[in-house]
N, C-alpha and C positions, 0 to 999 in steps of 0.2 A: 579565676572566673568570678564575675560579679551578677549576683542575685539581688534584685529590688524586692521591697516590697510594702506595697500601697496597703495601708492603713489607719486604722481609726481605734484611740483608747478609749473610745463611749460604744467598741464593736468587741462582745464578747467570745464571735466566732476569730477572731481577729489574736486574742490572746491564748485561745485552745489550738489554732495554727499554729504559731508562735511554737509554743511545746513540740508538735507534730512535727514538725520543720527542724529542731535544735534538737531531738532523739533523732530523727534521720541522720543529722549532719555527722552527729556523734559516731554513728557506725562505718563512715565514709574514711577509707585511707588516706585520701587526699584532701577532709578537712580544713586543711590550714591555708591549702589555695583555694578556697572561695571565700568571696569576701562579699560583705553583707550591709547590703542599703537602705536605713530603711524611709520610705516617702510617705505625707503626708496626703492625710485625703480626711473631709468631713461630711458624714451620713447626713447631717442634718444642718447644712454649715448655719440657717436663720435661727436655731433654738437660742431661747435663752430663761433659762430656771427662776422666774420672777416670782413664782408663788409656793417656793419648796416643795413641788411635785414629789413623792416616791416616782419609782420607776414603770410599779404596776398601773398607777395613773398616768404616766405620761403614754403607757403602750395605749390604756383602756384610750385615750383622748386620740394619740393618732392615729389611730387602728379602726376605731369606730367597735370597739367590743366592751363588756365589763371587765371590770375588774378582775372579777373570779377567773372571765376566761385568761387574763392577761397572765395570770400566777401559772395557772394549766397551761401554759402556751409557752412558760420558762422551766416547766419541770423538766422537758429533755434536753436543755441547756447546760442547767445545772448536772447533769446525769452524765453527759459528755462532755462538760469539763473535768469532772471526777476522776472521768478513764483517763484524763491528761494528766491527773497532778494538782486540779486546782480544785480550791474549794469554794466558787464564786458564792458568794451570798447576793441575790437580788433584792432581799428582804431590806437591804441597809444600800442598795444602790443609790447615787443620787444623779440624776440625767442633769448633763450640763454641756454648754460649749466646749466644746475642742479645740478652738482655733491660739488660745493658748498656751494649752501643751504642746501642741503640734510646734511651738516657738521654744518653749522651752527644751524638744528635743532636737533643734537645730543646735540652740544655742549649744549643749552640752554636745551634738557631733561635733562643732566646733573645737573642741577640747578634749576630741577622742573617743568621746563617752555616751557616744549614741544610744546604741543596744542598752547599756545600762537606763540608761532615761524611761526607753522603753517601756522595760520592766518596771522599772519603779511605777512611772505610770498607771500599766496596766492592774498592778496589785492593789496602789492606792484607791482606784476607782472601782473594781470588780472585788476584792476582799478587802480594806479597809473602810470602805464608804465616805472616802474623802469625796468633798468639792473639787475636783480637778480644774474649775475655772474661776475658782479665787486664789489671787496672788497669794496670799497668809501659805496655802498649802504647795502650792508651787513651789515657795522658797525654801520650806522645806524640803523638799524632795530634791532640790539642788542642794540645800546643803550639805545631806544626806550623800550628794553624789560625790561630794567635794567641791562645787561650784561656791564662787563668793557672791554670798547673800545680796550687798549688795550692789554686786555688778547687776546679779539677777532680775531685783529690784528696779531698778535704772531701765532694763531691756522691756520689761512689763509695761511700765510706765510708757513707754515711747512705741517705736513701730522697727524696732531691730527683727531679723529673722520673719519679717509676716509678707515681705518680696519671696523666700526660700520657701514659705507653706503654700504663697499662693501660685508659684509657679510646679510644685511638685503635684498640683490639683490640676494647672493646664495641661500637664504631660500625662496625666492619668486620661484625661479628655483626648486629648490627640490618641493615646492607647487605645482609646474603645473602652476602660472602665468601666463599671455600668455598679460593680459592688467591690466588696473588701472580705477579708484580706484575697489580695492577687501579688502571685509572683510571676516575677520575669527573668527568666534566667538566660544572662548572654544576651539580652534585648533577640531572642532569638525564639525563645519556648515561654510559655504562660500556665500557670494554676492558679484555678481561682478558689476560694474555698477554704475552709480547715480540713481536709485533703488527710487520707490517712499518711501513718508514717512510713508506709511500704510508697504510695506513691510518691512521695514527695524524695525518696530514696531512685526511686526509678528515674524522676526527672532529674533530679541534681545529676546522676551517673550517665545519664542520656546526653545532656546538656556538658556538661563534664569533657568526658570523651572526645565529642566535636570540638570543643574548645584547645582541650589540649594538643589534638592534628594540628590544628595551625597556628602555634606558639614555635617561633624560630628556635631553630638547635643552638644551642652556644658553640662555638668553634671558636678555639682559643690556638692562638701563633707560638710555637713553640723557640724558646731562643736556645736552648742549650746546643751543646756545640759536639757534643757525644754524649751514648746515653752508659755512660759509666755510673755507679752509686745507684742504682735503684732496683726495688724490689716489684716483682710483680708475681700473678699466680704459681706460677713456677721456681719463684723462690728468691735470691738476692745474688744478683752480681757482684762477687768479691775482685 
């Protein structure tokens, strides 16, 4: 069963789902048949960090608030990333384009290594306080992933992968998206949100279930010609 899910790595509720969603899965017996997409989407696709903004400025600027409020208005952020796992620091945040990374995690599902992109991503920007939208740091984090530097290079450079970002944004619009993170499991059921891990357990097993009724039985033709040599509950045919 295949689960989407529309995302943004400049969206903090985005990698506290992220968590919420990969503990559910983990408790799931049937984890290994679902399989995990993840699509692109950009909050802010016109930003562009021309005057090395912190983060608390760029909320105070879009928001219409101060500063001070901006900080008070990420303490339950940071609070419930914590109960995830994470230790976002806002302090060292730097707000930047996405529609970069967003290429660079095509690039790497191309080569299997989606989910990892991800992550990486997401760490870089929310606890490292890297620029996720200068090349310099992109290439790291490819080559970190195993990617060659520079193939990566090259992809930056040019418009490889930005048909795959900007069509994973049309299908969020035909979806009705309206925010991030949102799952779509089985193009069938939706959750929006960083959703706790009980629900996201509910959905995956809800969604699950359906899915598995109407996957065909295998039925296999048997050729043997008598059923002499075999063993079964009751013990072995001598």
């Amino acid at each position: 069963m295949k689960v989407e899910i529309w995302s943004d790595v400049m969206c903090p509720f985005c990698y506290i789902g992220k968590r919420h969603f990969e503990k559910a899965i983990e408790k799931l017996p049937f984890k290994n048949e679902v399989e995990v997409e993840w699509k692109s989407f950009q909050l802010n696709p016109e930003y562009q960090n021309t005057t090395n903004e912190d983060l608390y400025t760029y909320l105070a600027r879009s928001k219409g608030m101060t500063v001070e409020q901006a900080k008070q208005m990420t303490t339950q952020v940071v609070a419930m990333a914590k109960n995830a796992g994470l230790d976002i620091d806002f302090g060292t945040n730097i707000p930047a384009n996405s529609f970069d990374a967003h290429r660079l995690i095509h690039f790497a599902a191309s080569k299997g290594l989606q989910d990892q992109a991800e992550e990486a991503l997401f760490q870089a920007h929310f606890i490292a306080g890297k620029d996720i939208a200068k090349a310099a740091v992109l290439i790291d984090i490819a080559k970190d992933l195993g990617l060659d530097a520079n193939e990566t290079l090259a992809i930056l450079k040019g418009d490889d992968f930005a048909e795959g970002v900007r069509y994973d944004i049309y299908e969020s619009q035909q979806l009705g998206v309206r925010g991030v993170p949102y799952f779509v499991f089985d193009r069938k059921y939706a959750l929006s949100g960083a959703q706790p891990i009980e629900a996201f357990e509910s959905a995956i097993t809800q969604s699950f279930t359906e899915w598995k009724a109407t996957q065909p039985k295998t039925q296999l033709t048997s050729l043997n010609k008598n059923d002499d040599a075999v063993c079964d509950e009751n013990g072995c045919e001598i």
